[in-house]
C-alpha positions in Angstrom: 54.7 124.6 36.2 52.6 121.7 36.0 48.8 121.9 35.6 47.0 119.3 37.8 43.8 118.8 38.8 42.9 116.9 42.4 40.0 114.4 41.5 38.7 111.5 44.2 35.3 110.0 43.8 32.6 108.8 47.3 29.5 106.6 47.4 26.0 108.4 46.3 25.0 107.6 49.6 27.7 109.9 51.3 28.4 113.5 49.2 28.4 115.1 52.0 32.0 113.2 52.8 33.5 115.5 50.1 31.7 118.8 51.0 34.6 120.1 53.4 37.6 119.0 50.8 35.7 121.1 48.0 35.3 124.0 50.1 39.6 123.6 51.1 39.8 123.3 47.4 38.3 126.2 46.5 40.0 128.6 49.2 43.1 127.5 47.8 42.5 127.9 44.0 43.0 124.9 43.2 40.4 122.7 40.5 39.0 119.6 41.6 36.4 116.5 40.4 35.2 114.7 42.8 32.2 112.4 41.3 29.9 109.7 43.1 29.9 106.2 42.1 27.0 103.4 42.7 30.2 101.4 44.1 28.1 99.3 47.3 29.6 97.2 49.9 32.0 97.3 52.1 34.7 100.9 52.3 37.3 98.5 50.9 35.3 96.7 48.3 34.7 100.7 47.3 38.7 101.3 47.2 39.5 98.4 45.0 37.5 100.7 42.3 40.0 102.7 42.8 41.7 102.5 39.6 38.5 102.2 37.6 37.6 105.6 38.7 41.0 106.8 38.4 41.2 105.6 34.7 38.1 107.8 33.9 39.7 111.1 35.5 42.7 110.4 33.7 40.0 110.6 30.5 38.0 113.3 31.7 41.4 115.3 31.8 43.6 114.7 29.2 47.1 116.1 29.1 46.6 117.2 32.9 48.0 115.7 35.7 45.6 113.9 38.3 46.4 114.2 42.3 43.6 111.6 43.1 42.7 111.2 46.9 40.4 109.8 48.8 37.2 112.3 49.2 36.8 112.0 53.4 40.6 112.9 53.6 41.6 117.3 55.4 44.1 119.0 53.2 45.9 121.2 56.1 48.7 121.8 53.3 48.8 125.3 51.3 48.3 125.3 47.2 52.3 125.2 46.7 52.4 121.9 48.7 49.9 120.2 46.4 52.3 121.6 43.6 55.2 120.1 45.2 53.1 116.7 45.0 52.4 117.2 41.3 55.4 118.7 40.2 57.1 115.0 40.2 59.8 113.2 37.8 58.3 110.5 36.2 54.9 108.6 35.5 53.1 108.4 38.9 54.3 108.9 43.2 52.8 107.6 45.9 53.8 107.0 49.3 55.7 103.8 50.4 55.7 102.5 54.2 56.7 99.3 55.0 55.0 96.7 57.1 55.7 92.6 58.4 55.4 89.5 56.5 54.1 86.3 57.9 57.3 85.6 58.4 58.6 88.3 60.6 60.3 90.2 57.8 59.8 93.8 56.6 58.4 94.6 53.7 57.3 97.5 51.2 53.5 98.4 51.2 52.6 100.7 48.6 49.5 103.0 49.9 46.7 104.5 47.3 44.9 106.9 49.3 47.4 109.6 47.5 48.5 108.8 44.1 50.1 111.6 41.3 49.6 110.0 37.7 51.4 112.4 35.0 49.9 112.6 31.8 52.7 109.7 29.8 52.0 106.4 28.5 53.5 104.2 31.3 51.2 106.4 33.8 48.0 104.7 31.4 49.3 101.2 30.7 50.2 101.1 34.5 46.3 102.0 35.2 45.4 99.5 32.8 47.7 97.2 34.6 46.3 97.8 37.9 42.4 97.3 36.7 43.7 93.6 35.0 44.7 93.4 38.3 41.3 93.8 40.1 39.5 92.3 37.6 41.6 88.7 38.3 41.5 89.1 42.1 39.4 86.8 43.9 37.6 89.8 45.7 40.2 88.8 49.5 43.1 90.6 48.0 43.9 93.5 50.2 44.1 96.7 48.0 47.9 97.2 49.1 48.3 93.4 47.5 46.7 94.8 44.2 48.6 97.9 43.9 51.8 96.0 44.1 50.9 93.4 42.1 50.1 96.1 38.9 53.6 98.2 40.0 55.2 94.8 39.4 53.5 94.7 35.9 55.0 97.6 34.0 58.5 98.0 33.2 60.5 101.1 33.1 57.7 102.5 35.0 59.6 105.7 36.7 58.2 105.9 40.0 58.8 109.0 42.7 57.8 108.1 46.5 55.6 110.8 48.3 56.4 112.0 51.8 54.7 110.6 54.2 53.5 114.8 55.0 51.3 113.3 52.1 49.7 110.3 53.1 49.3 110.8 57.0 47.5 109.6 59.8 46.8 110.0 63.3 48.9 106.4 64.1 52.6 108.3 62.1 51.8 111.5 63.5 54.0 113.8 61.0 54.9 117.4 62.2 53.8 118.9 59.0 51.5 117.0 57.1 49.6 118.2 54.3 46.9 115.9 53.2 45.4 114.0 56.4 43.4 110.7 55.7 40.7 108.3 57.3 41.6 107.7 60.8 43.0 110.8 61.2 43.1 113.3 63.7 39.8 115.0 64.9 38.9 118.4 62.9 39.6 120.8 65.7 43.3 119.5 65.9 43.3 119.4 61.9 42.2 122.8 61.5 45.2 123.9 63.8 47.6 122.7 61.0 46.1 124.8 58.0 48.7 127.2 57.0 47.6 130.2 54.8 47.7 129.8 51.5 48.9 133.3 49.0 47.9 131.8 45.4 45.5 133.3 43.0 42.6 131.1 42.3 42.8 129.6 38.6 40.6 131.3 36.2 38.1 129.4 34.5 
């Protein structure tokens, strides 16, 4: 069984953001570290941090893996479903949608509001990949755009995609999801979803 911790990080000026996640954490056992960062500007400027913070969870938690999410997002999953996440082949998962090029055709978007990064070496140098990545940007680069750009980076990476049940929204309406993010449905029809969860909480 893999041991995984779910970590995210939000601006100092909204904690409050991550108050209802930690309390869904808790009820279901499950550890978390979620931490505030002095990140200012604009929500997206904020996510294209995204892989500094990441890199430090992965070193705050060594040998563990890291379910990292965004900190305003509903778990309406149970305990095992988070497991299912974590319990991947491979370095790192994330979901995969697709979307429209200028030109008309489809293409692959890779999406970091839910990312699994296993504790292995291609999991770090594809972190360190990603933050070269951000640094060389010229601050336009949709975070999508970055994210592909480090998966590109690192060969031999192993790669697992994540259900969409894990990365959903109110606009791809999945029957069953289990982690909910921005834009999502209100709380009332959230809360409808949450299905009971039977694990023990992990002792300290």
């Amino acid at each position: 069984m893999t041991e995984f911790i779910v970590c995210g990080c939000c601006t100092a000026e909204g904690p409050h953001r991550a108050a209802p996640l930690r309390r869904r954490l808790d009820d279901l056992g499950t550890r978390h570290d979620f931490v505030e960062t002095n990140t200012s500007g604009s929500p997206d400027a904020n996510a294209r941090g995204r892989p500094f913070q990441i890199r430090a969870a992965m070193d705050r938690h060594p040998g563990r893996t890291i379910l990292f999410i965004d900190a305003g997002c509903r778990i309406v999953g149970t305990r095992d479903d988070l497991m299912r996440a974590a319990d991947i082949p491979g370095d790192i998962a994330l979901h995969v949608g697709t979307g429209r090029c200028p030109d008309g055709r489809r293409g692959l978007v890779p999406h970091a509001e839910t990312l699994v990064l296993r504790p292995t070496a291609r999991a770090y140098v594809f972190v360190k990949a990603w933050i070269e990545t951000w640094k060389r940007s010229a601050g336009t680069d949709a975070e999508q755009d970055l994210l592909a750009a480090a998966l590109a980076r690192v060969p031999e990476l192993c790669v697992t995609f994540l259900g969409a049940e894990f990365c959903t929204t109110e606009e791809n309406a999945h029957p069953l999801p289990v982690i909910v993010h921005a834009c999502a449905r209100t709380a009332g029809t959230i809360n409808r979803w949450e299905r009971p969860n039977t694990a023990r909480r992990p002792s300290s």
